[in-house]
ZAMARGU-4260 file (C-alpha; in steps of 0.2 Angstrom, whole numbers, plus 5000, padded with zeros to 4 digits):
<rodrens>
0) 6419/5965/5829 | 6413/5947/5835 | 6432/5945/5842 | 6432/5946/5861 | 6440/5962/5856
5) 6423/5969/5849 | 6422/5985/5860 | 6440/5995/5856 | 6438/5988/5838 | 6423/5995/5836
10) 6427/6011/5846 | 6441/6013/5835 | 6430/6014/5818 | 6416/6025/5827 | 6431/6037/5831
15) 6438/6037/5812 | 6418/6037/5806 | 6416/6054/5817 | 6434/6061/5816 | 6426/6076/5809
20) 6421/6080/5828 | 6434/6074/5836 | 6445/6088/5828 | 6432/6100/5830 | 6429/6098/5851
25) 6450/6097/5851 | 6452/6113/5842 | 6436/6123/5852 | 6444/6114/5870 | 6463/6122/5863
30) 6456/6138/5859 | 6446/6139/5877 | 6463/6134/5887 | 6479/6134/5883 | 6476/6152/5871
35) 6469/6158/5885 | 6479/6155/5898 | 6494/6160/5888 | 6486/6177/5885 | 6483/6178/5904
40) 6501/6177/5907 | 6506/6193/5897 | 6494/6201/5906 | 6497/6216/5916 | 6491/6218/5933
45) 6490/6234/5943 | 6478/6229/5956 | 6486/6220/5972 | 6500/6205/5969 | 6500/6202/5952
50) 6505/6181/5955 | 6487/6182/5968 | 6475/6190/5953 | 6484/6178/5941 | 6481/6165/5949
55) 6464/6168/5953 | 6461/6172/5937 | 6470/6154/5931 | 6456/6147/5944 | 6442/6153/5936
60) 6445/6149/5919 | 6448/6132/5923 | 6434/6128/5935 | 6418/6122/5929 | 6409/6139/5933
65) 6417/6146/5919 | 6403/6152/5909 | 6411/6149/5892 | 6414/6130/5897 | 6397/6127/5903
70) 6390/6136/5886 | 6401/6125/5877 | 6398/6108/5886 | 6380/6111/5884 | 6384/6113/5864
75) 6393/6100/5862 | 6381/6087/5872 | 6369/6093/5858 | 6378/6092/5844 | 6387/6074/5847
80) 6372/6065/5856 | 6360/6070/5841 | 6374/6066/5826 | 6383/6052/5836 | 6365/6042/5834
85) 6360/6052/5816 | 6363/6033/5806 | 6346/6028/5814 | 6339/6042/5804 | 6343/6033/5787
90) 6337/6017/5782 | 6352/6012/5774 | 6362/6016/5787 | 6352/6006/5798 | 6349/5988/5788
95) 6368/5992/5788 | 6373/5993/5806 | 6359/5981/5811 | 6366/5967/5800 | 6382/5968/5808
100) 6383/5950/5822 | 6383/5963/5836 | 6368/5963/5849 | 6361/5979/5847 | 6367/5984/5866
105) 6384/5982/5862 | 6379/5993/5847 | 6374/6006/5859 | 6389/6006/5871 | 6400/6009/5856
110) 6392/6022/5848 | 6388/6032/5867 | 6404/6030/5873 | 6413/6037/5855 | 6402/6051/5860
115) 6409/6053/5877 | 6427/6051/5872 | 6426/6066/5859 | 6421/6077/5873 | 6429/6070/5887
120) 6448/6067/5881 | 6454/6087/5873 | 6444/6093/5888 | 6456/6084/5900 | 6470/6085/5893
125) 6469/6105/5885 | 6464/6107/5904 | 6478/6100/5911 | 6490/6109/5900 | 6485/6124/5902
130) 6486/6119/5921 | 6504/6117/5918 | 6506/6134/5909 | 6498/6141/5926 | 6509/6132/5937
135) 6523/6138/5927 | 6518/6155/5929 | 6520/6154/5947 | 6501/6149/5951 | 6500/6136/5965
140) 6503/6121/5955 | 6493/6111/5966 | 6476/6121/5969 | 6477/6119/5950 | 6478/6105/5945
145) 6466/6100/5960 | 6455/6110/5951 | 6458/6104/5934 | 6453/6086/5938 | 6437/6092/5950
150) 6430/6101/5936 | 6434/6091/5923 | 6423/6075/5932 | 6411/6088/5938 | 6409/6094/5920
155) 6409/6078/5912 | 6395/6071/5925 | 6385/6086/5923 | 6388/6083/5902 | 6380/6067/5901
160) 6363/6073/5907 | 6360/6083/5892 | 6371/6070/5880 | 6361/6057/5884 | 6344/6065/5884
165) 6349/6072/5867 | 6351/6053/5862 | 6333/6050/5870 | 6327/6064/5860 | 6335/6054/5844
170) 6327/6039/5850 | 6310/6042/5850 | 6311/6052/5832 | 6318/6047/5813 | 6322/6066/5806
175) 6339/6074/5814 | 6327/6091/5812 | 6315/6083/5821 | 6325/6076/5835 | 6333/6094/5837
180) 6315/6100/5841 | 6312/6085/5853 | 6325/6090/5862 | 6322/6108/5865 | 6304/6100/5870
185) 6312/6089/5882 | 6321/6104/5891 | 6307/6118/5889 | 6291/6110/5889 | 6289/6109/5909
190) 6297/6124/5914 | 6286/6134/5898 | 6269/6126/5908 | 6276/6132/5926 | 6278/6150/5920
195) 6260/6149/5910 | 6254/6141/5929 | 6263/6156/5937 | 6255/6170/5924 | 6238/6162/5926
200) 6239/6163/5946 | 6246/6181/5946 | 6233/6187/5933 | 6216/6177/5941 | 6221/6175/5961
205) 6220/6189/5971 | 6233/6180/5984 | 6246/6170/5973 | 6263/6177/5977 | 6273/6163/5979
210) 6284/6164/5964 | 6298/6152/5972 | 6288/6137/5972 | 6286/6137/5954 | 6304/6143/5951
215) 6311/6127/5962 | 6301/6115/5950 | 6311/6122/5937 | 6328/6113/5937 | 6320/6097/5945
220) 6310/6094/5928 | 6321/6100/5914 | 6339/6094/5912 | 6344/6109/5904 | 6339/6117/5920
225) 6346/6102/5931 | 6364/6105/5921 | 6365/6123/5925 | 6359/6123/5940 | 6374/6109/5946
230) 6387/6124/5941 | 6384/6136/5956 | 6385/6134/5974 | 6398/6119/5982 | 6401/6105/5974
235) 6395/6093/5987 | 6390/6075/5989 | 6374/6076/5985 | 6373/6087/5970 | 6387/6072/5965
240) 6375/6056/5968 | 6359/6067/5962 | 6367/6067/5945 | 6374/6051/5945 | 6356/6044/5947
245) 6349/6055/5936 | 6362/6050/5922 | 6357/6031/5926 | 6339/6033/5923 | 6341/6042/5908
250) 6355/6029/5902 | 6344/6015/5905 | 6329/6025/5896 | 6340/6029/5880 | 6345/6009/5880
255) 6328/6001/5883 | 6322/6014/5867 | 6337/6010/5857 | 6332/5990/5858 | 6313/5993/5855
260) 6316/6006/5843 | 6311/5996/5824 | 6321/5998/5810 | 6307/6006/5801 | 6307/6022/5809
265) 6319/6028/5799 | 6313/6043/5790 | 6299/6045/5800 | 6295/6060/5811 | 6291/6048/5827
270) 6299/6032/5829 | 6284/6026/5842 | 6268/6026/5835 | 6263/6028/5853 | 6271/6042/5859
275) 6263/6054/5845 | 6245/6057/5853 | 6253/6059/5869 | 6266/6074/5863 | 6253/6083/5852
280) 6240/6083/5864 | 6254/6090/5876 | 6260/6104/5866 | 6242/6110/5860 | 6236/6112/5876
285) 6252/6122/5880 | 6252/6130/5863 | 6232/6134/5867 | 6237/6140/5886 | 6247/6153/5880
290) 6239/6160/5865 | 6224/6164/5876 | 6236/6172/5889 | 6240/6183/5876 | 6228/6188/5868
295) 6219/6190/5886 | 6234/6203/5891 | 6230/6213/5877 | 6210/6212/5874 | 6206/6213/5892
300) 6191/6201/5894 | 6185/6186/5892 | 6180/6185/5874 | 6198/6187/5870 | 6205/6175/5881
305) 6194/6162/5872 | 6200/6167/5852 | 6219/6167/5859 | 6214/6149/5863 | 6207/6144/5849
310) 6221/6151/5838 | 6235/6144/5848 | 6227/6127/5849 | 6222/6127/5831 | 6237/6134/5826
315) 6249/6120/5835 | 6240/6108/5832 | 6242/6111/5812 | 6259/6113/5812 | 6261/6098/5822
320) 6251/6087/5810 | 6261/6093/5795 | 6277/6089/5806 | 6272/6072/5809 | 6265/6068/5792
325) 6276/6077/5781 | 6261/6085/5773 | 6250/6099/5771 | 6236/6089/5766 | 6235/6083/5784
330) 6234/6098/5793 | 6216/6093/5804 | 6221/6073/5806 | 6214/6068/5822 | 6200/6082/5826
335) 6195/6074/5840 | 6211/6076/5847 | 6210/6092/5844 | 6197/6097/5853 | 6200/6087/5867
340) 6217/6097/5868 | 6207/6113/5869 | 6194/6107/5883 | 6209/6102/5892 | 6217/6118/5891
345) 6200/6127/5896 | 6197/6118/5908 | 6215/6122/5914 | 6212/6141/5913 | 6196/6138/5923
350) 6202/6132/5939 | 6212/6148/5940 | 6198/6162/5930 | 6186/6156/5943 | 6195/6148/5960
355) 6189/6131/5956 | 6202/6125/5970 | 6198/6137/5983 | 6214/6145/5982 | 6210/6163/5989
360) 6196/6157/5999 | 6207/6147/6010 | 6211/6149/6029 | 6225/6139/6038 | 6221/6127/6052
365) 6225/6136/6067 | 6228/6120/6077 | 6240/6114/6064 | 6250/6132/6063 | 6268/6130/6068
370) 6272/6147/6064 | 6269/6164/6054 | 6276/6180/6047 | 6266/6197/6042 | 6275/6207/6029
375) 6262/6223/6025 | 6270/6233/6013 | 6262/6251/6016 | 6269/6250/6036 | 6286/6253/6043
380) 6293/6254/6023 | 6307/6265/6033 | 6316/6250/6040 | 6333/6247/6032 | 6338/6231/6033
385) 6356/6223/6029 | 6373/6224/6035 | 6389/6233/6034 | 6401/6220/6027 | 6422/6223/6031
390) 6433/6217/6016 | 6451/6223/6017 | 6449/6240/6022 | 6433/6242/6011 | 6416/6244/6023
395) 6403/6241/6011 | 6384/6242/6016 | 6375/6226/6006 | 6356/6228/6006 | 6345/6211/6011
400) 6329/6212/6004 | 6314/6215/6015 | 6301/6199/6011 | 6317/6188/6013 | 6323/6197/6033
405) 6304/6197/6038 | 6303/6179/6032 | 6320/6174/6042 | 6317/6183/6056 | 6299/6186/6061
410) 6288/6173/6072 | 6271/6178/6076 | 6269/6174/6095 | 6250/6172/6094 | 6251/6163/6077
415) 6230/6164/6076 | 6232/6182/6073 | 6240/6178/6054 | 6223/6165/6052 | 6213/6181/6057
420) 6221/6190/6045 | 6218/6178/6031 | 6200/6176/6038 | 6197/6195/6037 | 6202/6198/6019
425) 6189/6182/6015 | 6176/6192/6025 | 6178/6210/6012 | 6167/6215/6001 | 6177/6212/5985
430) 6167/6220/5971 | 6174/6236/5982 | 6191/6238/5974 | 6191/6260/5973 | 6202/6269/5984
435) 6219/6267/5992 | 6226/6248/5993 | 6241/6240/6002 | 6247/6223/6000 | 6251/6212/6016
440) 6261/6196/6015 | 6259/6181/6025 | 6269/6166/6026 | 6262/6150/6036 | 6273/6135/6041
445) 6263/6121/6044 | 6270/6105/6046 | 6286/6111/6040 | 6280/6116/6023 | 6280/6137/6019
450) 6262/6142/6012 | 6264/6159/6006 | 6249/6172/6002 | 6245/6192/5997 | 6231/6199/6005
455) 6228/6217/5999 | 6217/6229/6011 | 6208/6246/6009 | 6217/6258/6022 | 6204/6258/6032
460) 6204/6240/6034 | 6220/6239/6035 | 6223/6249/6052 | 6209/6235/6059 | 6217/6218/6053
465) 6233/6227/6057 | 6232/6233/6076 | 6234/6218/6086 | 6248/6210/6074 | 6255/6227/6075
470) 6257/6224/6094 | 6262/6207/6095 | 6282/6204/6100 | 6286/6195/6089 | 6281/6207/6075
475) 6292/6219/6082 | 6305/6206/6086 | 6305/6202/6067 | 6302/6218/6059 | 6317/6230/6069
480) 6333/6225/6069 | 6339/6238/6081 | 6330/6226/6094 | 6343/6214/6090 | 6357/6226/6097
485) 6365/6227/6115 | 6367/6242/6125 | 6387/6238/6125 | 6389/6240/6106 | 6382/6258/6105
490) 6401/6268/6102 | 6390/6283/6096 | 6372/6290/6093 | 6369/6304/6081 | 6351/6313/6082
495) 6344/6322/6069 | 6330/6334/6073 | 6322/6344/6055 | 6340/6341/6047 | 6350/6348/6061
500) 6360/6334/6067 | 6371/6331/6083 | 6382/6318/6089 | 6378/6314/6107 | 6395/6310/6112
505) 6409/6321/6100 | 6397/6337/6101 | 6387/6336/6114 | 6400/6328/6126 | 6390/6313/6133
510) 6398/6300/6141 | 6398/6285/6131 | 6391/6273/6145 | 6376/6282/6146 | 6373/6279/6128
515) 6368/6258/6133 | 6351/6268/6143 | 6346/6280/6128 | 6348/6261/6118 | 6336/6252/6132
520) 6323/6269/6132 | 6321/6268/6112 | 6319/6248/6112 | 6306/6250/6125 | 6295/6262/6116
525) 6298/6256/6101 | 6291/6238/6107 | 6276/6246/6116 | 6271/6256/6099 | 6254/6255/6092
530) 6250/6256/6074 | 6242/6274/6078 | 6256/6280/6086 | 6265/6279/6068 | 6254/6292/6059
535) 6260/6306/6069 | 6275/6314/6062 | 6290/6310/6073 | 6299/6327/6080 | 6316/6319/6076
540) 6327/6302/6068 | 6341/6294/6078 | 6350/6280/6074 | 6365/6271/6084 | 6381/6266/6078
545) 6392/6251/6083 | 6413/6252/6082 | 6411/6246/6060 | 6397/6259/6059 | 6407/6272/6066
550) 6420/6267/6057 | 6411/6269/6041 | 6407/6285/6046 | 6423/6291/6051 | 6433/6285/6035
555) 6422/6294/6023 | 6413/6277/6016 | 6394/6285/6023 | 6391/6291/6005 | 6389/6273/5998
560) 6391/6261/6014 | 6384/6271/6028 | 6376/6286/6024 | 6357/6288/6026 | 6353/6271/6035
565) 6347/6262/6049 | 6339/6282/6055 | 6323/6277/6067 | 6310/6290/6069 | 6307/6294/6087
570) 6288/6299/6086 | 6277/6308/6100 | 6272/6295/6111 | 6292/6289/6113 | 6290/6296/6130
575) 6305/6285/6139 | 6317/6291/6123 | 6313/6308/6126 | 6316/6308/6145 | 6330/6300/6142
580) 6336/6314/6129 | 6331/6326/6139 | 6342/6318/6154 | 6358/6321/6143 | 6352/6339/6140
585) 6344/6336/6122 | 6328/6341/6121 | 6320/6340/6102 | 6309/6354/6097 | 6290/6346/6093
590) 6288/6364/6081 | 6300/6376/6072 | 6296/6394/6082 | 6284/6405/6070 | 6296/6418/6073
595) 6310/6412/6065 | 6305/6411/6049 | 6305/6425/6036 | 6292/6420/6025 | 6282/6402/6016
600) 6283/6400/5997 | 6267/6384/5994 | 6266/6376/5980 | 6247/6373/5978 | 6241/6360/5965
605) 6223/6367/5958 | 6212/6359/5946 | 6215/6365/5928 | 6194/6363/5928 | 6191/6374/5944
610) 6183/6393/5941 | 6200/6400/5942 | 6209/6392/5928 | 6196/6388/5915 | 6189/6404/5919
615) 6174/6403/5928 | 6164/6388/5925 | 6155/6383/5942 | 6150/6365/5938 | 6166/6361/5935
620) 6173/6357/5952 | 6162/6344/5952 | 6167/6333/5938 | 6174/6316/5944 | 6190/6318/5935
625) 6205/6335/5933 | 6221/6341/5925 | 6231/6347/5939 | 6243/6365/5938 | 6254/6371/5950
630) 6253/6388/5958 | 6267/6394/5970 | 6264/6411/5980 | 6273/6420/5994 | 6263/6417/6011
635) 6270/6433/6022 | 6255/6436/6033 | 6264/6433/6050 | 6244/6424/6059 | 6244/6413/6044
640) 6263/6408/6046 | 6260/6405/6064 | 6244/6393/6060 | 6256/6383/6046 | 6269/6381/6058
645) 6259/6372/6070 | 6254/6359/6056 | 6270/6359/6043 | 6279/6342/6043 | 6298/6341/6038
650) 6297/6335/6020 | 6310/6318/6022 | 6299/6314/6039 | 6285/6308/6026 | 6293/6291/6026
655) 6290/6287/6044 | 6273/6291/6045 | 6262/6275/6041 | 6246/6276/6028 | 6248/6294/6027
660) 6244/6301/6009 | 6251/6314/6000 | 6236/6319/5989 | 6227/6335/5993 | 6242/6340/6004
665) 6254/6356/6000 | 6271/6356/5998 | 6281/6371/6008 | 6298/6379/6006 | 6300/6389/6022
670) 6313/6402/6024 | 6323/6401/6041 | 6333/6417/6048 | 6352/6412/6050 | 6362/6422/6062
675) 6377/6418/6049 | 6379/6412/6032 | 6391/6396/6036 | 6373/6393/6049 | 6363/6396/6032
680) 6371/6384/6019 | 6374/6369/6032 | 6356/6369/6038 | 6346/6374/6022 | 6340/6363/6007
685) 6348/6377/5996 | 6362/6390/5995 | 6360/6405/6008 | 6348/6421/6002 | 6356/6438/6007
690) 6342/6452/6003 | 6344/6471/6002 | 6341/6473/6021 | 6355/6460/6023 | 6346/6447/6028
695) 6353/6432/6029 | 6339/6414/6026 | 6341/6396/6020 | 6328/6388/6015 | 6320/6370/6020
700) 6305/6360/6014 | 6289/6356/6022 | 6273/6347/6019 | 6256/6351/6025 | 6243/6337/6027
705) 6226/6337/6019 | 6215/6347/6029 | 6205/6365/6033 | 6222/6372/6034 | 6227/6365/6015
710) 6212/6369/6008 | 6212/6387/6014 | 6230/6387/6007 | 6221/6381/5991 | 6206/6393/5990
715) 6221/6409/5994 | 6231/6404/5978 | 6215/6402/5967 | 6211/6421/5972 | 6228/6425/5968
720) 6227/6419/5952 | 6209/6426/5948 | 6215/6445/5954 | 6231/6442/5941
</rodrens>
């Protein structure tokens, strides 16, 4: 060992002392790769080439995505970083190895690099022949093998974060037990206090939504997180040098503690006297955080929130004690630590329980606003947004959530409407939180950082905070895609008016140039729409198709690529559109024709408590709270057919009408003459009806809106059921 041959000899007798693990990691990397990809070559596949999906498959068991050899490096960085350094645990051990004429850093490099080697060397070479094996099989030998040694390095790079943190962890401890635990505390504890952050904001701040922020912090401050997070996405430069650096702080961490660490510690729960105050007053005010967050969840009030405290704090601070000490008898050491733990962690629930920052009170700098996006929740949820994607002869239709396309897409173009937004909500009365609410989402960019809030607003101070954001262009810009297409793309327009649809060019013959102007008419309304135009129900839905959309049509795939998306409601007040329809010879109907329908069935909801059902008590209508039942009754009388006609909304035309509500309205099943019964089954909800004079019906469903009308409805079917 004092030879100038000290490193390999001593390598060699840390190998021999640790052999137990060399043929462990050999035999898990043999199982994992060679096993495995001989199995792949008997397999039999049906799908495609079979040499392609082999080959693919070959890929993907030897790259470092592979699920099973990122669970398995993460073990083994474990297991050999905490037993590789387990001789500082035992006294013996350690007046041994220290009395050896060796500097302790030469100590160290041995006993890390042994470490390395046992993961390292079965993984490269089990790697590389099962490569072989691939190549043999007619896999592309050298998209393999390129792959083999990628991952291997990546691997092995992304493997000595956690190896050597797991040596830090053994470091700073004297019990193998104990440096498990400190390193599970190494890779939790932040990411634990980031989601108790986010549960705190979520339950105390009215305007917290910004759940990435949090989630971003995640795999900056917990290697396990850091490790994990390396193994998706490309593996570029900077992922690369972002782990090497990490590596080399940690490396030089785990060395500077290795040569201060006394020779005394062994045995003891913490090596550094030092470090002890600092860790259990970290963990107790964790520990405190969320023990009141739970008992706040389930006791609802303050008084709760305070004994979860306590008893978390309490608690973890005990058991802490006993893990430091080794005794019971210790169990409330250091008191005043204690309670300073649990102020701290009160005074950290307080800044969120009572705004202490001015979170929800604050209002960007409209001079320093570069841009902003307004997501409202309860308008335009209609929209569709995504994209049909073309793989192969497959059209898929993959869905893009709409936060993340309003966030992409939409820029205010007066940005001081979005600080008017936030300025409103600040200005309600907030002990007034009864009625009908709806969430609106803002995201500010100011000085190119993304503040995101939720503001939630009462309907009717909605439609107010709403209306001029509603009729800013860049609102619309960022909210419609169709305003994103050209006139030359429309191949086809299908328009569907109360379930009876048409397409403008196959059934109606219309020349598919024109088709670019009925595209220029609908853009146009639809960017001069106000708010208020979008609570009338629309008299029909169209929706314009590209050549992949038609496609998707045509082959069949509309069921799960194409089918009931990317319809747009053309409203009332679309004056251009329906000048234009009615230029090709469409003209949408704005109400069915009374005379055309046979006869309403309503489905009237009643108060169990009402005169009618609990048999005649005439207080009770007035009781702030009911039981509901259902009453369904045939409306025949031909004046009060016409009246519902005149109000009824088709059912699935609900969707496009912003803020409307569906309490205290009725629910209609109106029956249609057919002239046939092919005409019956295609445009009713149901099978066709013959009766005994022959008459052929279908059937369709309505809605009418709370009103006179409904009410009247109402007080009909309660007669009904008082004369049955």
């Amino acid at each position: 060992m004092t030879s100038k041959n000290w490193f390999f000899s001593g390598l060699t007798e840390e190998l021999k002392r640790r052999l137990w693990a060399a043929a462990l990691s050999a035999m898990i990397f043999f199982f994992s790769f060679p096993v495995v990809m001989v199995y792949l070559t008997t397999v039999e596949f049906t799908d495609g080439s079979r040499i392609q999906q082999f080959s693919r498959e070959a890929l993907q068991l030897l790259s470092c995505r592979n699920a099973w050899t990122i669970f398995l490096m993460a073990v083994l960085a474990a297991l050999l970083g905490v037993s590789g350094f387990s001789y500082l645990n035992s006294r013996q051990k350690v007046d041994f190895y220290h009395s050896l004429p060796i500097r302790r850093e030469k100590l160290f490099a041995v006993q890390y690099t042994a470490g390395v080697l046992i993961a390292a060397v079965p993984y490269l070479v089990f790697a590389l022949v099962s490569g072989a094996v691939a190549a043999a099989a007619n896999a592309p030998a050298g998209e393999i093998f390129r792959t083999v040694l990628e991952s291997w390095a990546f691997s092995m790079l992304s493997f000595l974060i956690l190896y050597t943190t797991a040596v830090i962890a053994v470091m700073m401890t004297g019990n193998t037990v104990v440096a498990l635990l400190g390193l599970i505390v190494f890779c939790a504890y932040v990411p634990a206090f980031l989601g108790l952050w986010e549960s705190l904001a979520e339950s105390c701040l009215d305007t917290f939504c910004d759940y990435e922020l949090l989630a971003g912090w995640v795999p900056k401050t917990s290697p396990f997180a850091f490790y994990i997070s390396g193994m998706t996405g490309e593996l570029a430069a900077g992922k690369i040098f972002s782990r090497l650096a990490v590596w080399g702080i940690l490396l030089l961490t785990a060395l500077f503690l290795h040569k201060k660490r006394p020779s005394e510690a062994a045995g003891r729960a913490m090596a550094f006297p030092v470090s002890r105050p600092v860790i259990r007053i970290l963990l107790v005010v964790e520990c405190s955080v969320a023990g009141l967050l739970f008992f706040w969840v389930l006791g609802k009030g303050l008084g709760w929130a305070v004994f979860g405290l306590l008893a978390g704090g309490v608690i973890s601070h005990c058991v802490i004690e006993i893990i430091y000490h080794f005794d019971f008898k210790k169990l409330f050491s250091h008191k005043l630590q204690m309670v300073f733990s649990l102020a701290l962690a009160f005074g950290f629930f307080s800044l969120f329980y009572w705004d202490l920052t001015g979170y929800d009170r604050w209002i960007p700098d409209e001079g320093k606003l570069q841009s902003a996006s307004v997501y409202p929740t309860g308008v335009d949820g209609w929209v569709d947004y995504g994209d049909l994607e073309l793989t192969g002869t497959n059209i898929s239709w993959i869905w893009t959530g709409n936060q993340e396309y309003i966030s992409e897409n939409m820029k205010l173009e007066d940005k001081a409407l979005a600080a008017e937004l936030a300025r409103a909500w600040n200005n309600l009365p907030q002990e007034d939180t009864d009625g009908r609410q709806e969430n609106v989402y803002v995201e500010f960019v100011m000085g190119g950082k993304m503040v995101k809030r939720r503001y939630k607003f009462p309907e009717d101070a909605l439609l107010q905070a709403l209306e001029k954001i509603y009729a800013d262009p860049g609102y619309k810009e960022g909210r419609y895609p169709l305003l994103k297409m050209e006139p030359d793309q429309v191949k086809e327009v299908q328009l569907s008016v109360r379930g009876r649809e048409t397409w403008l060019v196959r059934r109606e013959a219309v020349p598919e140039e024109k088709l670019g102007g009925l595209l220029k008419a609908y853009q146009q309304d639809l960017r001069e729409m106000t708010l208020e135009d979008t609570q009338a129900a629309p008299a029909a839905q169209i929706r314009f198709l590209d050549q992949l959309r038609l496609e998707a049509v045509e082959e069949g795939a509309a069921s799960y690529a194409h089918g009931d998306v990317e319809y747009y409601p053309v409203y009332p007040s679309f004056s251009h559109t329906l000048e234009a329809l009615q230029e090709l010879g469409l003209s949408p109907k704005q109400q069915e024709d009374p005379e055309q329908i046979r006869q309403i069935h309503a489905e009237v909801q009643i108060p169990e408590d009402s005169p009618a059902i609990a048999g005649g008590k005439e207080d009770s209508l007035e009781m702030e709270s009911w039981s509901y039942s259902y009453r369904q009754y045939e409306e025949t009388d031909r004046e009060m057919i016409r009246r519902i006609s005149e109000e009824m909304i088709y059912a699935p035309y609900q969707r496009y009408q912003n803020l409307s509500q569906a309490e205290n309205g009725i629910y209609l099943d109106v029956d249609f003459y057919a002239e046939s019964a092919e005409e019956a089954e295609v445009l009713g909800d149901g099978d066709y009806i013959r009766t005994d004079q022959d008459e052929i019906y279908y059937t369709v469903r309505y809605y009418l809106p709370a009103g006179e009308l409904a009410e009247e409805l109402t007080d009909r079917a309660i007669e009904l059921s008082e004369s049955e």
